[in-house]
C-alpha positions in Angstrom: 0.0 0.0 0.0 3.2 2.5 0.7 3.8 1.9 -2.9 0.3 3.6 -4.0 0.4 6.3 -1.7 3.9 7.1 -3.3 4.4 11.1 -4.8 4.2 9.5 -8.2 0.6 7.9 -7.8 -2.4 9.7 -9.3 -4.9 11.0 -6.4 -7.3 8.4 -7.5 -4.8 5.4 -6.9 -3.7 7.4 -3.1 -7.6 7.4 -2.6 -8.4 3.9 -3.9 -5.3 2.1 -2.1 -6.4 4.5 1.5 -10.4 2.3 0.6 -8.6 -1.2 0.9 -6.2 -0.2 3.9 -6.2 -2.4 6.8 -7.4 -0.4 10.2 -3.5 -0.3 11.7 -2.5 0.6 8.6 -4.7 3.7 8.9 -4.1 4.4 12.0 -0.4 4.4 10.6 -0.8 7.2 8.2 -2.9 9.6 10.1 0.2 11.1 11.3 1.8 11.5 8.4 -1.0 13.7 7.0 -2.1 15.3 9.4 1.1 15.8 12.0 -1.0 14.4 15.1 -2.1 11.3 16.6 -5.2 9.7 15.3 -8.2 10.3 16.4 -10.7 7.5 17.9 -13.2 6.9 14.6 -14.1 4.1 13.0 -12.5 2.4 9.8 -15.2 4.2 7.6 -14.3 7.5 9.1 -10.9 7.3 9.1 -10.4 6.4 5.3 -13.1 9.1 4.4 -10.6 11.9 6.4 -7.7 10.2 5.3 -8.6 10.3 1.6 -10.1 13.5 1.9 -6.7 14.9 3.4 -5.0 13.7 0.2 -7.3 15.2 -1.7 -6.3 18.4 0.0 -2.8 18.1 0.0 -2.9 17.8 -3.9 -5.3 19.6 -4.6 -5.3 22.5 -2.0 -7.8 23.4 0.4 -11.6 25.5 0.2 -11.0 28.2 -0.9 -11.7 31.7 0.6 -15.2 32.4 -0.2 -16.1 28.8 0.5 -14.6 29.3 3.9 -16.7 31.9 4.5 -19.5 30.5 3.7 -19.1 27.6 5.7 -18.3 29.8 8.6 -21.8 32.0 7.8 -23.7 28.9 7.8 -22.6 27.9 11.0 -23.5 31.1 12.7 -27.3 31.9 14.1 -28.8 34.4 11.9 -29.3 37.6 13.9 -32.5 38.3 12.1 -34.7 35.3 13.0 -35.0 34.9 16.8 -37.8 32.6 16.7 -36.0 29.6 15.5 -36.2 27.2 17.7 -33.0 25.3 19.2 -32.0 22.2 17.6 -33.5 19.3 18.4 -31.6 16.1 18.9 -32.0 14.1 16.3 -31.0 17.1 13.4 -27.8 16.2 12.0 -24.9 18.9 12.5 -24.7 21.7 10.7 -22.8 21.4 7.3 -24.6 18.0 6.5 -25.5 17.4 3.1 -28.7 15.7 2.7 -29.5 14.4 -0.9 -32.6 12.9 -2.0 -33.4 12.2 -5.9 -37.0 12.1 -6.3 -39.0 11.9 -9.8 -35.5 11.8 -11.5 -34.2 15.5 -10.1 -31.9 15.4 -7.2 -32.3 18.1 -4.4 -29.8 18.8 -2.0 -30.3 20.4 1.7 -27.9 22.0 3.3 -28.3 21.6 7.4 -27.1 24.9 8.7 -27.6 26.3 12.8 -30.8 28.2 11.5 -32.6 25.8 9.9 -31.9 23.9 6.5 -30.5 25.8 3.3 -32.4 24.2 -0.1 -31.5 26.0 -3.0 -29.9 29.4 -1.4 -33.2 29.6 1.3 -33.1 28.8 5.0 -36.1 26.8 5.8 -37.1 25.9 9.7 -37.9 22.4 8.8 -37.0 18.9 6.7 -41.0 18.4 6.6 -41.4 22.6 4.7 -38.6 21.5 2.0 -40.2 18.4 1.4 -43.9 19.6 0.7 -42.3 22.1 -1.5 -40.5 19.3 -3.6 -43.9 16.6 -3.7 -46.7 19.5 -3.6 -48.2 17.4 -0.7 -47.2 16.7 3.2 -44.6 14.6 4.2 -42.3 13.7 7.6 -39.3 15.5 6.2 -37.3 13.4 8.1 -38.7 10.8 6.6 -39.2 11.8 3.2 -35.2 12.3 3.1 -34.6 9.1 4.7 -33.3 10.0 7.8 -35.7 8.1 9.8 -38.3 5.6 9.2 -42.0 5.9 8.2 -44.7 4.5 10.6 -45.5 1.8 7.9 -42.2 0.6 8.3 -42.4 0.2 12.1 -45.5 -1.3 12.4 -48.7 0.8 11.4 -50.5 1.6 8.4 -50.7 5.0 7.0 -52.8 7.2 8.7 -52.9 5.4 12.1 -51.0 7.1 15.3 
């Protein structure tokens, strides 16, 4: 695997040979990249850091005005007080939610306001996703973050 993750490799054969890497071997690496001991994640998370850092060590990082962004999207927004604090079960802000439905695919930003789809903040998964089917839906389970009652048990309809 040293071989692969040579200076002469292409990026895709450093990211490819990081996906078949043995869990010591990962944990082997991390300092090399990053200059610090490893952190405690899982196999999946590690290569998808790892591979990312070798992305960005080739490739360079975000640049400025995606920085910023990021940085604006983690901050409240000082002109809507009423949103509500998030709720356990939201994923962390910068998550990218995507869900292809009737051959488009929509993306959803979750931000510290709400949820950014297509450059507006929205309070809620369940808003988005009547915009998208014209008709309600569990937003959190129209994007497939959490099951529908059907699949738990109950028919549609029942509570």
């Amino acid at each position: 695997m040293k071989n692969e993750l040579s200076e002469q490799s292409s990026l895709a054969a450093k990211v490819a040979a990081i996906q078949k890497m043995s869990t010591k071997a990962l944990l082997e690496l991390w300092p090399k990249l990053y200059g610090t001991k490893a952190p405690r994640l899982n196999k999946r998370l590690l290569r998808q850091r790892l591979a990312f850092r070798v992305q960005e060590l080739e490739l360079g990082s975000l640049s400025e005005k995606h920085r910023n962004r990021l940085q604006r999207l983690q901050k409240p927004s000082a002109k809507d007080k009423s949103v509500p604090k998030a709720r356990v079960n939201k994923p962390p802000a910068g998550t990218r939610i995507v869900k292809e439905y009737e051959g488009e695919t929509h993306e959803v930003i979750v931000t510290r306001e709400g949820f950014e789809y297509r450059g507006q903040i929205y309070r809620s998964l369940s808003g988005i996703a009547k915009l998208i089917t014209g008709s309600h839906w569990s937003g959190p389970v129209f994007f497939g973050l959490k099951g529908s009652s059907h699949e738990r048990g109950k028919t549609h309809g029942q509570k």
